[in-house]
C-alpha positions as CSV (number, residue, x, y, z in Angstrom):
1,X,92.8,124.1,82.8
2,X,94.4,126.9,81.7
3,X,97.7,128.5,82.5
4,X,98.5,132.3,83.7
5,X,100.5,134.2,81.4
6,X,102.8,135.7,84.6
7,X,104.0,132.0,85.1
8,X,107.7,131.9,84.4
9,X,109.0,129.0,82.7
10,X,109.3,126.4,85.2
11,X,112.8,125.2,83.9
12,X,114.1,128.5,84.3
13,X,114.0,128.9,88.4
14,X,116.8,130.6,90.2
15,X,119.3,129.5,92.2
16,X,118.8,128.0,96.0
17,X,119.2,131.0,98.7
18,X,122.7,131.5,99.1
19,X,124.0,130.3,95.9
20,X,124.9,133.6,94.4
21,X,123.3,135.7,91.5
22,X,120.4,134.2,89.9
23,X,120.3,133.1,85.9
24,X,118.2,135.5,83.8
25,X,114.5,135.2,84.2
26,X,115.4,133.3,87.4
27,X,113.3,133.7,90.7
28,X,114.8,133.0,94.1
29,X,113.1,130.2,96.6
30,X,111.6,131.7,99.8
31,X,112.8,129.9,102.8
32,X,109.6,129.5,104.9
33,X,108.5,128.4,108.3
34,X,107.2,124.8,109.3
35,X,103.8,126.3,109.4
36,X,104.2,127.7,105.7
37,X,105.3,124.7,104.2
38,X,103.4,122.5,101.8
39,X,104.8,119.4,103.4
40,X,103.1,120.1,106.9
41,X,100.5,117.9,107.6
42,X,97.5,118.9,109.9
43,X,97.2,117.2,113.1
44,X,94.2,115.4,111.8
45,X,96.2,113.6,109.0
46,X,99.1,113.0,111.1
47,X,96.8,111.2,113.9
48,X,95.8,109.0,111.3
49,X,98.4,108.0,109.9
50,X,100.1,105.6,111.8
51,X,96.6,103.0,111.5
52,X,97.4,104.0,107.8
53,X,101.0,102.4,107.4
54,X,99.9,99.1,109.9
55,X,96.8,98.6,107.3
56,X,98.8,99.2,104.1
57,X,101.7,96.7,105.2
58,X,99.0,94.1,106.3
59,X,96.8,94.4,102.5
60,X,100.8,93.7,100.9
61,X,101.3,91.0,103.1
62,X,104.0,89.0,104.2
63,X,107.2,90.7,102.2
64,X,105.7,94.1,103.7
65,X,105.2,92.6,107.2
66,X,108.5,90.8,107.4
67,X,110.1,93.8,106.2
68,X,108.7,95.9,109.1
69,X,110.2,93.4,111.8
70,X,110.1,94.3,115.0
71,X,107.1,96.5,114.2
72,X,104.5,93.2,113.5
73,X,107.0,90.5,115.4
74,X,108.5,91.6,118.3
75,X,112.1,90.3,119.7
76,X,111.8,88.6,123.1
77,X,114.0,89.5,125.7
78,X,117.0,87.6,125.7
79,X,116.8,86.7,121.7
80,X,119.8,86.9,120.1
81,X,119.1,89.0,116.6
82,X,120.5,85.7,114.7
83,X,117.9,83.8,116.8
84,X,115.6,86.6,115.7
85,X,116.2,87.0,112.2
86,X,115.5,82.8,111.6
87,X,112.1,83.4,113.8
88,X,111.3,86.5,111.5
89,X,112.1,84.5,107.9
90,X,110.2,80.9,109.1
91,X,107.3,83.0,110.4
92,X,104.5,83.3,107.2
93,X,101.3,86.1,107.7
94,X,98.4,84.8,106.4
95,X,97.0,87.7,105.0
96,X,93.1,87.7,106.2
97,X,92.8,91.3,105.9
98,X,93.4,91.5,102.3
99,X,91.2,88.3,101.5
100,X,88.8,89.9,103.7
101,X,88.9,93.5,101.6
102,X,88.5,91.8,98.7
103,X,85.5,89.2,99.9
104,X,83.4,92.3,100.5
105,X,84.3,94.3,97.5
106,X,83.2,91.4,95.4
107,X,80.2,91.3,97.1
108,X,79.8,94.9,96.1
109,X,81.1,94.3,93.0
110,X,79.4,90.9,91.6
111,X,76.9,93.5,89.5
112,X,79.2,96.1,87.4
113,X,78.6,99.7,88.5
114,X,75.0,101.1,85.9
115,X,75.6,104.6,84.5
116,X,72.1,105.7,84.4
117,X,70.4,107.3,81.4
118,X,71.4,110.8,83.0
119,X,74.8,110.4,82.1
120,X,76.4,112.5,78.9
121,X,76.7,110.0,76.1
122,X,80.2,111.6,75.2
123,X,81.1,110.1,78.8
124,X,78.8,107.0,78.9
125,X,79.3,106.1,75.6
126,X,77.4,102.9,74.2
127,X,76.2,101.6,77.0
128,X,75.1,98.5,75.0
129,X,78.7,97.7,74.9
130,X,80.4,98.9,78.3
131,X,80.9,102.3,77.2
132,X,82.5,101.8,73.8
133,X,83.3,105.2,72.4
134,X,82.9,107.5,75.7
135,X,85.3,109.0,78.5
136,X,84.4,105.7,80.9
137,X,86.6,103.2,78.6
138,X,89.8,104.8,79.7
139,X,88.7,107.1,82.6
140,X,92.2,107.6,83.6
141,X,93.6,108.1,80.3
142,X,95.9,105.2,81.1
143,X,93.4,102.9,79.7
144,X,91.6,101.9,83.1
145,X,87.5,101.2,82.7
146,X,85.3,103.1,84.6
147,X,84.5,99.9,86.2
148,X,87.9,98.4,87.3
149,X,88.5,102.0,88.5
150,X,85.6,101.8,91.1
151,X,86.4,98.6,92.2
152,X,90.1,99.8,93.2
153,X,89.1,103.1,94.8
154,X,86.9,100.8,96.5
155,X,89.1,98.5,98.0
156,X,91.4,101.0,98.6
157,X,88.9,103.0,100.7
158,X,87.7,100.0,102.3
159,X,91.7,99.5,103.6
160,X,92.2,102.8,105.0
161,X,89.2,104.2,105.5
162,X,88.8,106.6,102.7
163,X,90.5,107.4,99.2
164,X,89.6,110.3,97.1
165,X,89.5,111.0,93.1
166,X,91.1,114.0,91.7
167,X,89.4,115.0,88.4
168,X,92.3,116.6,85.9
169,X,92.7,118.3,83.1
170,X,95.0,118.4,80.7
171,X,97.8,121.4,80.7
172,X,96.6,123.9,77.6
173,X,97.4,127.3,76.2
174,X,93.8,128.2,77.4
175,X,92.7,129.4,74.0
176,X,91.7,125.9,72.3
177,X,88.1,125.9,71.5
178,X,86.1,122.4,72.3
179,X,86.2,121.4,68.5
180,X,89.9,121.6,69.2
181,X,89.9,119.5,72.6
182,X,88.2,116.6,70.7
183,X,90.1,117.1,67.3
184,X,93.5,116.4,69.7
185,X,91.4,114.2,72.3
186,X,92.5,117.0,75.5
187,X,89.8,115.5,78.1
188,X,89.5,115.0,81.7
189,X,90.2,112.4,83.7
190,X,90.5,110.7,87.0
191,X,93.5,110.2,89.0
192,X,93.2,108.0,92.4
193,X,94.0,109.5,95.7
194,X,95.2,107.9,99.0
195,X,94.5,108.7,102.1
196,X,98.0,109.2,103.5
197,X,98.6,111.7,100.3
198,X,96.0,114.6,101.3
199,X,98.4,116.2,104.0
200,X,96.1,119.3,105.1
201,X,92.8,120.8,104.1
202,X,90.8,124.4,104.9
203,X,87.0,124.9,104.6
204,X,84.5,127.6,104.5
205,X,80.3,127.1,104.3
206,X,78.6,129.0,102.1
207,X,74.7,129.2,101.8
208,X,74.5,126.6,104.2
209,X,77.0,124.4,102.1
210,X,80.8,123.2,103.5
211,X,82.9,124.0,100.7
212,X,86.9,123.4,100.5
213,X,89.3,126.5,100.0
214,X,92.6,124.6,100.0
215,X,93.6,120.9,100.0
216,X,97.3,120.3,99.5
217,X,98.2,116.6,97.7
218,X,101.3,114.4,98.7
219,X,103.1,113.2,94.6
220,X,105.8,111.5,94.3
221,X,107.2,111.0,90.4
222,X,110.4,109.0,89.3
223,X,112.8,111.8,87.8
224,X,115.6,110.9,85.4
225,X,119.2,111.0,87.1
226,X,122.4,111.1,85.4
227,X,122.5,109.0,81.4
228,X,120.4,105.5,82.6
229,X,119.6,106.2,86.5
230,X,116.1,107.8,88.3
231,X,115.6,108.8,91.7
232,X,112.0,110.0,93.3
233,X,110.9,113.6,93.7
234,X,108.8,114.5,96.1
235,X,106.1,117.3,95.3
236,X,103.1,119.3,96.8
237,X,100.3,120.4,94.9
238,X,98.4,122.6,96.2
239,X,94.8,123.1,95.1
240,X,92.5,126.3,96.1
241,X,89.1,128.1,95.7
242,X,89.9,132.0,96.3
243,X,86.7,134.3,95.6
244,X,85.3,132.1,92.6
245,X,88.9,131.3,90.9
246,X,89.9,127.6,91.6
247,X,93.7,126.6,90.7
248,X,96.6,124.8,91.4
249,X,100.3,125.3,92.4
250,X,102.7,122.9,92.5
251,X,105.3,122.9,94.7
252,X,108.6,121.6,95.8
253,X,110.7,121.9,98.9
254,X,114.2,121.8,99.0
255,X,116.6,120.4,102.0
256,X,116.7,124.5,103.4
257,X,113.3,124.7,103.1
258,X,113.0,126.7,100.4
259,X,109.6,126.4,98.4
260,X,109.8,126.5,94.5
261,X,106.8,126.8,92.3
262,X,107.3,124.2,89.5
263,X,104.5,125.0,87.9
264,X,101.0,126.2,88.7
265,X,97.3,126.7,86.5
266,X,93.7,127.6,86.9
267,X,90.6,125.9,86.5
268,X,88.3,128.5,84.8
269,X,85.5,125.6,84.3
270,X,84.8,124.6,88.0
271,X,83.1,126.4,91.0
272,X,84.8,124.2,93.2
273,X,88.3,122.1,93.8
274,X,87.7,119.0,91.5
275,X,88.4,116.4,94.2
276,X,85.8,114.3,95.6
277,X,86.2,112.0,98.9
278,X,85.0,108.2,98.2
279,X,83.7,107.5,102.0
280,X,83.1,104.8,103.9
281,X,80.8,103.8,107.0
282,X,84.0,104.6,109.1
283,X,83.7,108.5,108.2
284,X,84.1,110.9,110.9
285,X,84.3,114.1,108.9
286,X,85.6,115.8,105.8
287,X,89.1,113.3,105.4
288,X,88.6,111.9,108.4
289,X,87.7,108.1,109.4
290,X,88.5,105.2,111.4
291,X,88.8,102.6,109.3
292,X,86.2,99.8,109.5
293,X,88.3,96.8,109.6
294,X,90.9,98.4,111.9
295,X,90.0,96.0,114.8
296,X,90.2,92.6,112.4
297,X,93.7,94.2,111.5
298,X,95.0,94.1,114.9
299,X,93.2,90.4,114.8
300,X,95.4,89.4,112.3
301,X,98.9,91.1,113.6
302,X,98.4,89.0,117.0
303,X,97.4,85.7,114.8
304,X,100.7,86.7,112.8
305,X,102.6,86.6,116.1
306,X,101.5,83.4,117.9
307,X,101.6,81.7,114.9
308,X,105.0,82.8,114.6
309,X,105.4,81.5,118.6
310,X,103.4,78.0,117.6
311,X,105.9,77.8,114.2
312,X,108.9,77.9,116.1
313,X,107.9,76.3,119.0
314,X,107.3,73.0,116.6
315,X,111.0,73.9,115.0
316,X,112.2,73.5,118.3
317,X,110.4,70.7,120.2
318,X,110.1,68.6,116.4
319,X,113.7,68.3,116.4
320,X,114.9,65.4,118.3
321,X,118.6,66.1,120.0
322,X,121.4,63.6,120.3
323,X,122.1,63.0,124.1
324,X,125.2,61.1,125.1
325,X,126.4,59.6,128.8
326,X,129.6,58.3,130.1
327,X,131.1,58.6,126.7
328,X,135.1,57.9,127.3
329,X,137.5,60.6,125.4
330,X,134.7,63.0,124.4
331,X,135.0,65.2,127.1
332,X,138.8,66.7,128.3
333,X,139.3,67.2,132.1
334,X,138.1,71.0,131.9
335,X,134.9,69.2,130.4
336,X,134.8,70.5,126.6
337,X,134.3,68.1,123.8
338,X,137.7,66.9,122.4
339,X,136.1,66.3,118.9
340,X,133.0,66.0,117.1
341,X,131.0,62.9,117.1
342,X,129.9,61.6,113.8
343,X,126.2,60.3,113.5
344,X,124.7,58.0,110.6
345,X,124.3,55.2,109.1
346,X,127.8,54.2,107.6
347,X,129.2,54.9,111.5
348,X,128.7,53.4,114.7
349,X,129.6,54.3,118.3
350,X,130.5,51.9,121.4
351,X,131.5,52.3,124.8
352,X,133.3,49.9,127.4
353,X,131.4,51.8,130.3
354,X,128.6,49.7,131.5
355,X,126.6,52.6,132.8
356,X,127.5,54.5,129.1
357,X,124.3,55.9,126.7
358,X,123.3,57.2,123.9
359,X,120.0,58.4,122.7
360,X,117.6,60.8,121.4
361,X,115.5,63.1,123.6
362,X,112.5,65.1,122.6
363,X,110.4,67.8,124.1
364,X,106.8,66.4,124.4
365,X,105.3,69.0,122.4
366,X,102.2,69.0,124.9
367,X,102.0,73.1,124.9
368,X,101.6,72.9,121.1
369,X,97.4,71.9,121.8
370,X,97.1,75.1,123.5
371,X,99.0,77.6,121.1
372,X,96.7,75.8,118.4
373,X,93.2,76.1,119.9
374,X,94.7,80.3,120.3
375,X,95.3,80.2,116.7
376,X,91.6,78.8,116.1
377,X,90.0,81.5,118.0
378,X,91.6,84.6,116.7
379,X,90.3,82.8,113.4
380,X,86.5,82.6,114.9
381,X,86.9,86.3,116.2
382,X,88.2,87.5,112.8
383,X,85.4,85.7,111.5
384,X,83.0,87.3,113.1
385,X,84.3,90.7,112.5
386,X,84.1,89.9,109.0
387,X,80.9,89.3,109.0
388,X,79.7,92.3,111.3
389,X,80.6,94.2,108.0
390,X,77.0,92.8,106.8
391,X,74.7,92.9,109.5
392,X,72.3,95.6,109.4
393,X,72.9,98.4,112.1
394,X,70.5,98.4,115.5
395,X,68.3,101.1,116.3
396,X,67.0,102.0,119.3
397,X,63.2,102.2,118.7
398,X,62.1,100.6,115.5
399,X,58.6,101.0,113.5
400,X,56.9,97.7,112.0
401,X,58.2,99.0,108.3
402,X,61.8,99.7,110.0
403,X,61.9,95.8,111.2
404,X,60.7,94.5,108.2
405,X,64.2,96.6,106.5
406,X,65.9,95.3,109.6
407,X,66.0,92.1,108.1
408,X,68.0,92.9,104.8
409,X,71.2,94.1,104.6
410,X,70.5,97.6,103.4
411,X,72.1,99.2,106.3
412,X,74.7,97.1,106.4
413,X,78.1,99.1,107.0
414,X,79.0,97.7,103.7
415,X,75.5,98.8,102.0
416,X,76.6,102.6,103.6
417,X,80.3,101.8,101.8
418,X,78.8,101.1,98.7
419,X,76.6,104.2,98.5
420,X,79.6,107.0,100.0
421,X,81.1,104.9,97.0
422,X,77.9,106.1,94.3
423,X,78.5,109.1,95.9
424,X,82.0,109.4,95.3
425,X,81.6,108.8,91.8
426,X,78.7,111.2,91.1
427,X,80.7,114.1,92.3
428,X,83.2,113.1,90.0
429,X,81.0,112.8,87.0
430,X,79.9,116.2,87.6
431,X,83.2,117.7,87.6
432,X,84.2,115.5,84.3
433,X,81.3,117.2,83.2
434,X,82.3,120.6,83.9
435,X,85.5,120.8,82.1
436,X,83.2,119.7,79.1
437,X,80.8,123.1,79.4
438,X,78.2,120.5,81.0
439,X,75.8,121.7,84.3
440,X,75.8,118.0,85.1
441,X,77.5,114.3,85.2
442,X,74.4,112.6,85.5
443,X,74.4,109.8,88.3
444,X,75.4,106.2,88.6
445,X,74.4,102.9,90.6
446,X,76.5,100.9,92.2
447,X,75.0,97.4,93.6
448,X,73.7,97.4,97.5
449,X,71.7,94.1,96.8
450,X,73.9,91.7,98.7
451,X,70.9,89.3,99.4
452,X,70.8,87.5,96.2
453,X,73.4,85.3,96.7
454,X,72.6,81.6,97.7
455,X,74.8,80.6,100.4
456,X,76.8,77.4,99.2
457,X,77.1,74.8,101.7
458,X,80.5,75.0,102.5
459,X,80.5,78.8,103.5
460,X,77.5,76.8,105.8
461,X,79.3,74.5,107.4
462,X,81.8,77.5,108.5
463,X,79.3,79.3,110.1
464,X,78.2,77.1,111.7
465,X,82.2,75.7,113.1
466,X,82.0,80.0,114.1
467,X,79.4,79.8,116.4
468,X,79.8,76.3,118.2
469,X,83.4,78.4,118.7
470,X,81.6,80.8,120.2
471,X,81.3,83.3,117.2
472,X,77.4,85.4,118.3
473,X,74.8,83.6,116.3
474,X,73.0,86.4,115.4
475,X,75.2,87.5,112.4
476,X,75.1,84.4,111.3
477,X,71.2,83.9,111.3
478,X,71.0,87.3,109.0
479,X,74.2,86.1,106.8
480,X,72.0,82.9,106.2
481,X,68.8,85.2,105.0
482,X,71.2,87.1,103.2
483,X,72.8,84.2,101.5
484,X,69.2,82.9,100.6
485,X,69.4,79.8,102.9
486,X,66.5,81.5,105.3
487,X,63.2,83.5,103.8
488,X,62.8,87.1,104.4
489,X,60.0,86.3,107.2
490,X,61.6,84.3,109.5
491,X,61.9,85.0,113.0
492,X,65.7,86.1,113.9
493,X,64.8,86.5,117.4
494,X,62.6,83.4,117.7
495,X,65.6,81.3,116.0
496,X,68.3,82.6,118.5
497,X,66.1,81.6,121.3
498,X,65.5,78.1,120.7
499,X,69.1,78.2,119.6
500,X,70.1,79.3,123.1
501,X,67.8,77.1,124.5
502,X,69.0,74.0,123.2
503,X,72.7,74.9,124.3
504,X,71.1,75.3,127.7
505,X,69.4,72.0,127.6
506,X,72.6,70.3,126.4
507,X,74.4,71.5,129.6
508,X,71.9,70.4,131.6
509,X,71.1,66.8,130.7
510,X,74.2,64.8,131.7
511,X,75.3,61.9,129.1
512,X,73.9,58.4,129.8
513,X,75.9,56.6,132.3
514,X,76.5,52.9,130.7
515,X,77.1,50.5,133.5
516,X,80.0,48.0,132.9
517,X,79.0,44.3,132.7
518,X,80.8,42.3,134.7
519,X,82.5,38.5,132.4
520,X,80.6,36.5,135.2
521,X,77.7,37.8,134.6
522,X,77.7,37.3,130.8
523,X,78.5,33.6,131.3
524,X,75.3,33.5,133.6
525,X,73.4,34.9,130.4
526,X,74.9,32.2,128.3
């Protein structure tokens, strides 16, 4: 990256509009429009935002949810906000979405990410010894493998429904020569983007080809304030592709909206902006998905709240309360208690009044069954969202060869995550590989071989508690090929049908009907 002589020293900005002359070398902020600031999203971010914030909060779990209130746990009419606020702290979120995320991604992730033999050694490295020596040991130049660094954008991709990965390079006079980048180790690397931090984004196609022209990235840095204090600053950068020349700008706004340029560079090595989008099977364009686990998150808020309602339900009804009758001098004539009545064991209580009593009184607790079995089958439909994740996709019309794939999970929405993911990280090796005068990055694997992986009984036994819930058996049939517990040939459809016929038959063939014996009889016997 190399920097334009015109720039001005960024510590040397003028004054805000309005604040009188500026300092020498200064350059005034322009006060802009809505529509020409950095911080305006595009109504495509903005729409998907708000799924963003819920999924975020629900992968942090309980502290984040709690903290959100009202948001994940409503208050019921008539609560009184200290009735409220003990409801909120007793009620726990048992975080199934996260354990979820990261079920799958170590599905994906049980076989380390292979950088194939097209890869530049100076990147690879040894590859006998995880890439001892190259650019993958620290790919972030904060001392993050290449490995661990998939796994996160992974996860974090899978959670939202797509992340991106900005390749960098270091600031420069622009005049170093490569012996001088390694002599002072200047090299790329990759910084991790989320989803809500790409506000806006402008394309154009070229030969065919959709290119990007402008994406403008959300940062937010902790800035030194006063002798021991920070505070955050909020800035835009701004990354283009104008006739060949890709660059930066980056940006801050102030509270008149005035934009300063902070800094800003060129990136005389690439053809195009060095970000590329790590996708997932919920893509619906160019920074655009729903995520994939969306629907299980909504799962989980509603198991969050009735568990809450079942929780304090059982704080109520477990409680029992002291009830007293005909007791003389507790009561005035206006009928408020004269003074307090002390229960336990070093204390008793008596009353002259013959028709006088004292006990404890308990609710029944006989709506607790109900709010259980609820709990049990968001669990069995949570389930089986889980699971949908690795059943292979239908088709319509389907060749002998395209049943036989069918049957693995090589279609499965996580098989497409995991290969948007190989994607991801190709385009990112080849623009690592262009800061380093290379035409290409080489390519990498990442593992979609999910059916390796003998099922263990317990995770059997759970399926099979999923369907007799109700859970589809279907998904379960193909996790059990999957898991190894089935062979590659058996018949799905044949299995679900004796399945379902067996259900049928049990419904149909009452119990036997044992007759009582009468005594009399018995004695005739002896």
């Amino acid at each position: 990256m190399a920097t334009p002589s015109t720039l001005a020293d960024p510590t040397n900005r003028g004054n805000k509009p309005g604040d009188g002359p500026l300092r020498a070398g200064g350059k005034p902020g322009q006060i802009l429009s809505e529509e020409d600031l950095p911080s305006t999203r595009s109504p495509q971010s903005a729409k998907q935002l708000p799924a963003v914030s819920m999924l975020r909060d629900l992968y942090l779990g309980t502290e984040a949810v709690r903290a959100a209130g009202a948001n994940y746990l409503p208050q019921a009419p008539g609560e009184k906000p200290k009735d409220y606020n003990v409801r909120l702290i007793r009620s726990v979120f048992a975080n199934f979405f996260r354990t979820t995320v990261d079920g799958l991604c170590g599905l994906v992730f049980r076989v380390d990410p292979v950088l194939n033999d097209d890869v530049p050694p100076k990147i690879a490295g040894d590859r006998t010894k995880k890439g001892k020596g190259g650019h993958v040991e620290n790919i972030d130049n904060e001392g993050t493998h290449i490995d661990v660094f998939c796994r996160d954008i992974a996860a974090d991709a899978m959670t939202t429904g797509h992340s991106a990965i900005f390749v960098e390079f270091p600031k420069t006079r622009g005049d170093e020569t490569r012996a001088d980048e390694d002599a002072f180790g200047i090299r790329p690397y990759w910084l991790p983007i989320k989803k809500e931090n790409i506000l806006s984004w402008r394309t154009t196609v070229e030969n065919g080809v959709r290119l990007l022209t402008q994406v403008v990235l959300q940062e937010k840095t902790v800035a030194p304030i006063g002798t021991y204090g920070e505070g955050e600053v909020t800035r835009y950068r701004v990354l283009y592709r104008d006739e060949g020349v890709v660059g930066f700008r980056l940006l801050e706004v102030n509270e008149k909206n005035a934009v300063v340029e902070v800094d800003a560079g060129l990136y005389p090595t690439q053809d195009e902006i060095p970000i590329a989008e790590v996708q997932t099977s919920g893509s619906r364009g160019l920074f655009v998905s729903h995520p994939a686990l969306l629907d299980f998150g909504y799962l989980n808020v509603a198991h969050y709240q009735q568990a809450s309602d079942y929780v304090y339900a059982m704080y109520k009804t477990c409680a029992p309360i002291l009830f007293g009758k005909c007791i003389p001098g507790a009561f005035d004539e206006m009928g408020k208690p004269v003074k307090e009545v002390v229960i336990g064991p070093n204390t008793s209580l008596f009353s002259p009044d013959p028709n006088g009593d004292l006990k404890y009184v308990s609710h029944d607790g006989a709506s607790l069954g109900s709010c259980k079995q609820a709990l049990d089958d968001l669990k069995a439909d949570m389930g089986t969202l889980g699971l949908q994740m690795l059943a292979p996709q239908k088709r319509v019309a389907e060749t002998f060869g395209a049943q036989k794939l069918a049957k693995s999970t090589s279609d499965s929405a996580l098989s497409v995550n995991a290969r948007a993911l190989q994607d991801g990280i190709e385009k990112a090796l080849y623009f690592h590989a262009r800061y380093m005068g290379l035409e290409s990055g080489g390519s990498v694997t990442i593992n979609r071989d999910f059916e390796g992986i003998l099922m263990e009984s317990n995770v059997m036994s759970a399926f099979a508690q999923l369907v007799n819930a109700g859970m589809p058996p279907e998904p379960v049939v193909r996790a059990l090929m999957a898991g190894g517990r089935l062979t590659e040939d058996t018949d799905v459809d044949g299995l679900i049908m004796e399945w379902m016929m067996g259900k049928e038959l049990d419904r149909e063939i009452p119990p036997p009907v044992v007759e009582a014996v009468p005594v009399e009889a018995l004695e005739d016997v002896e």
